[in-house]
C-alpha positions as CSV (number, residue, x, y, z in Angstrom):
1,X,13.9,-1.7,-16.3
2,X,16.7,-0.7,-14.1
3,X,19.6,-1.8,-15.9
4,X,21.6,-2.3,-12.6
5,X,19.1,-5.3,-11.5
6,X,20.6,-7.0,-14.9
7,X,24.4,-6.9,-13.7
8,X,23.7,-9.1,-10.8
9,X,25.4,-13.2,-11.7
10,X,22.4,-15.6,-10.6
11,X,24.7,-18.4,-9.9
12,X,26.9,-16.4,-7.1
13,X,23.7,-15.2,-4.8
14,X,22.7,-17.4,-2.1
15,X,19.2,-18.5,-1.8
16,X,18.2,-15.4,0.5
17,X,19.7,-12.9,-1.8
18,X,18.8,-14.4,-4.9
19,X,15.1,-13.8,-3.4
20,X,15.7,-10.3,-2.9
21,X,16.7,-10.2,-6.4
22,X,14.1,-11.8,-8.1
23,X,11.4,-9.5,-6.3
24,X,13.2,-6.3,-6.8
25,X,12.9,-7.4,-10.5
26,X,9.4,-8.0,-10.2
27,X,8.8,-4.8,-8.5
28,X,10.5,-2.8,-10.9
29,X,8.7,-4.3,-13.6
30,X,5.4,-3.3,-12.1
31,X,6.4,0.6,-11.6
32,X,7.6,0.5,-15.5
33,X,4.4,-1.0,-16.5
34,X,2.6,1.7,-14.6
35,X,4.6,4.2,-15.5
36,X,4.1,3.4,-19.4
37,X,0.8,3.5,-18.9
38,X,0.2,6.8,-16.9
39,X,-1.3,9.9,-18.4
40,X,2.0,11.7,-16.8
41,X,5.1,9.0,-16.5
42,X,6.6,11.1,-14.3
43,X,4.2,10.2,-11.9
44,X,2.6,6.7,-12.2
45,X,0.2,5.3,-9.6
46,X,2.8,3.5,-8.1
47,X,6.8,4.0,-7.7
48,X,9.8,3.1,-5.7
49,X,12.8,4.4,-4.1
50,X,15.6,1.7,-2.7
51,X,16.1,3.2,1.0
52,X,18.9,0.5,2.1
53,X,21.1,-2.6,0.4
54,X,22.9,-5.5,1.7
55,X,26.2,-5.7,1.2
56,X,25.6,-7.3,-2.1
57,X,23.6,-4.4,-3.4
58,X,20.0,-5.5,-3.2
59,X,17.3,-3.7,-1.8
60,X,16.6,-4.8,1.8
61,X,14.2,-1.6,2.3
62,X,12.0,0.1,0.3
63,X,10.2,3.8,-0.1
64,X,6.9,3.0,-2.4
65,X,4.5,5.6,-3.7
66,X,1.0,5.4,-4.2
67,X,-0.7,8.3,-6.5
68,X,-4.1,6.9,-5.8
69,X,-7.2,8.9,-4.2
70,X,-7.5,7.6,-0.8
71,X,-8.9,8.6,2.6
72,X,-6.5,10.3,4.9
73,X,-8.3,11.2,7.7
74,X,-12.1,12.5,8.8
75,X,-13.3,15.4,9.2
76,X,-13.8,17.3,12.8
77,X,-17.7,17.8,13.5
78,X,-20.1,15.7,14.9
79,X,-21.0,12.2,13.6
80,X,-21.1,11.5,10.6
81,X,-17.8,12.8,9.9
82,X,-16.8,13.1,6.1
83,X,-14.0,11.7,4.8
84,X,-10.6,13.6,3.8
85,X,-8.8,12.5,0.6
86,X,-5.5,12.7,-0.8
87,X,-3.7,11.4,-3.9
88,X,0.0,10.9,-2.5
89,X,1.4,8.3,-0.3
90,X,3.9,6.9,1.4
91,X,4.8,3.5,2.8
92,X,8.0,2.1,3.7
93,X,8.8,-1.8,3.4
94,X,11.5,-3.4,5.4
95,X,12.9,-6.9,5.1
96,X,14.2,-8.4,7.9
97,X,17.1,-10.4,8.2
98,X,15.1,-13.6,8.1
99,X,13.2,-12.6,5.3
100,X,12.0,-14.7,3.4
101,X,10.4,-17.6,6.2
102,X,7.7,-18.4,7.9
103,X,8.4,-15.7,11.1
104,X,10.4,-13.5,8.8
105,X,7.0,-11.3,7.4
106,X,8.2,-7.8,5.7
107,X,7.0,-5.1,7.3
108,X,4.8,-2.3,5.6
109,X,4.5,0.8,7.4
110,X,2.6,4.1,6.2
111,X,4.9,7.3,6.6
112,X,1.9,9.5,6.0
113,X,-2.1,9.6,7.2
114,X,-4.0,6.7,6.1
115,X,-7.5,6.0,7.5
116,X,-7.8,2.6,6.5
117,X,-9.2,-0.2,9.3
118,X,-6.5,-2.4,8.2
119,X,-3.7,0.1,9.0
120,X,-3.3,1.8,12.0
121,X,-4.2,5.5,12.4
122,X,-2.7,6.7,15.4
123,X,-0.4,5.5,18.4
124,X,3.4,4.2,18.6
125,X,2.4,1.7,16.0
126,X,1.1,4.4,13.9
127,X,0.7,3.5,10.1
128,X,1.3,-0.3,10.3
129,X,-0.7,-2.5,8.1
130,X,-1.9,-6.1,8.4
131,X,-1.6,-7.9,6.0
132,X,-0.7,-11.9,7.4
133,X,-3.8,-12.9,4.8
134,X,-4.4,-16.7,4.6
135,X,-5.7,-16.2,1.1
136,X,-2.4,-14.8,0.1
137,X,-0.2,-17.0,1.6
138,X,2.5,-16.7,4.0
139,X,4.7,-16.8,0.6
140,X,3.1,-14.0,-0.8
141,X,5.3,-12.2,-3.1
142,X,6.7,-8.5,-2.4
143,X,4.7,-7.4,-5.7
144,X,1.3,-9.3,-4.4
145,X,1.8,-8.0,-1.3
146,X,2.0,-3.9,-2.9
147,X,-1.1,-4.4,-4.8
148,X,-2.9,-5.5,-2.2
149,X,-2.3,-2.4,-0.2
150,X,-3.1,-0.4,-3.3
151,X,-6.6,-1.8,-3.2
152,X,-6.8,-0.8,0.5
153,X,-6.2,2.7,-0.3
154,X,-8.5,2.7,-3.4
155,X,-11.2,1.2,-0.4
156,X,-12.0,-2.1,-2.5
157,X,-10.7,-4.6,0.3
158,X,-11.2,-3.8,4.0
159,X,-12.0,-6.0,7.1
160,X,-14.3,-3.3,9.4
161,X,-16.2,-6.0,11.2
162,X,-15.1,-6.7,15.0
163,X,-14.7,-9.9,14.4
164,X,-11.9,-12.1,13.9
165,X,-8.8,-11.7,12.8
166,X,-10.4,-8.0,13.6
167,X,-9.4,-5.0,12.2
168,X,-5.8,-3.0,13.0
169,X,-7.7,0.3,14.4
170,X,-10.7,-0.1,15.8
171,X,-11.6,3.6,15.8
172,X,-11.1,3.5,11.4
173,X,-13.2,0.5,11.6
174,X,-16.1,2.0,14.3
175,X,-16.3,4.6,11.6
176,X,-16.9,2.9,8.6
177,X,-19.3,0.4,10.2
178,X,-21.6,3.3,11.3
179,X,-20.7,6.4,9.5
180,X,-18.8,5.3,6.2
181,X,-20.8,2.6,4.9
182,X,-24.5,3.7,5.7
183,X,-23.3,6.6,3.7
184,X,-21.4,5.2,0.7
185,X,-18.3,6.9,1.6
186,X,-16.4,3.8,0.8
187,X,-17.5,4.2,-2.9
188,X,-15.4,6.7,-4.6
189,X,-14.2,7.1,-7.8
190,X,-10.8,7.4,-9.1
191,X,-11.8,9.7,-12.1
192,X,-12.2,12.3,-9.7
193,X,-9.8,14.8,-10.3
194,X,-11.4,17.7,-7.8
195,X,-9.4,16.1,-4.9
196,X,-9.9,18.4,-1.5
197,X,-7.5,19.6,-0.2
198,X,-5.4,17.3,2.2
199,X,-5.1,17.9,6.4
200,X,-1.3,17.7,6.4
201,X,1.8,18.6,4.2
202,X,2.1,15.1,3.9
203,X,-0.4,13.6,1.6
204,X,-0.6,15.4,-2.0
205,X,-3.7,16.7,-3.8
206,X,-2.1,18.3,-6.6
207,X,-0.7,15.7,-8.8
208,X,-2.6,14.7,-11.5
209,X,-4.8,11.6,-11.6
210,X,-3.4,8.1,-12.9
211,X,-5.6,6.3,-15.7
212,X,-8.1,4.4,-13.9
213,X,-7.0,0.4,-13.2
214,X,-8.7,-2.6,-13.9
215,X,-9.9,-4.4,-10.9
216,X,-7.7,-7.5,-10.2
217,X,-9.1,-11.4,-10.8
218,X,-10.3,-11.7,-7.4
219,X,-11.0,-8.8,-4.7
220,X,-12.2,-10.1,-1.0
221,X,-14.4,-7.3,0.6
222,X,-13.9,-9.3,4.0
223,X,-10.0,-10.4,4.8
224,X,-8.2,-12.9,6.5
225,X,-5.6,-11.1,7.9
């Protein structure tokens, strides 16, 4: 653990920052765990990097890395189109000021290419992901809320259906109704080290594959977002 998150006196944090706190903790936790338990520590399936504190020293934004095979993109040809992978990437997670309440959501944004109909592709909102999930809660811890998105990546929950609460890119989701799924593209393994090559200098293929996970308790193939 990072001995730094131990220095910090319970008793003289307000209620906000005490929350920051406790979830940086539980954060942390999850990377060491991860990182114990990778076939190279150095790079666990998922990390962190503190990209802004308060004035108290708690982490209002976040840099976390995912090391898990995941569609970045589709190939250029007539339909069907194949799928892309990489193994490296990056989201951001901001706090806001209000954070945490009700109206006062963190807010998750990919830095590089996911294709994912639950995070946006392309546009000025480019790389946002929904995740306002009634089955999570509107609580829903900082930790929750980074395993879930690792379970996007790995393509074991996704909303695709235009329907409501409807998909965050349409175009993603169009795809994997008609191309993806009749073709079992949303199936892949994450054993497979033989990762091609990736579309951008973004998204990493050469880092060597994390030991596979256990699926979590519960996994909902259809979302509330």
């Amino acid at each position: 653990m990072n001995e730094t998150i131990n220095k910090f006196d319970l008793k003289k944090l307000s209620p906000r920052d005490a929350c920051l706190w406790k979830e940086w903790k539980e954060l942390d936790s999850l990377c060491n765990k991860r990182k114990s338990t990778a076939a190279n520590p150095r790079e666990p399936s998922i990390s962190y990097i503190i990209r802004k504190k308060n004035a108290m020293g708690l982490p209002t934004e976040y840099e976390i890395w995912y090391r898990v095979k995941s569609i970045i993109g589709v190939e250029d040809t007539p339909a069907p189109r194949k799928p892309i992978f990489g193994s490296l990437h990056k989201m951001s997670i901001v706090l806001p000021n209000n954070y945490p309440s009700a109206d006062g959501n963190p807010i998750f944004t990919f830095r590089t290419n996911i294709w994912h109909p639950n995070i946006r592709y392309s546009g000025s909102f480019k790389g946002h992901v929904c995740l306002n999930s009634k089955d999570m809660g509107v609580m829903a811890s900082l930790k929750s809320l980074v395993l879930r998105v690792e379970q996007y990546l790995k393509y074991n929950d996704y909303h695709a259906q235009n329907i409501y609460p409807y998909p965050e890119d349409q175009n993603v989701a169009e795809w994997v109704r008609e191309e993806a799924e009749p073709n079992g593209w949303t199936r892949f393994p994450q054993d497979d080290t033989q990762l091609p090559p990736p579309d951008n200098g973004d998204n990493s293929s050469n880092n060597p594959k994390p030991k596979p996970e256990k699926t979590p308790e519960k996994i909902n193939r259809i979302l509330t977002i």
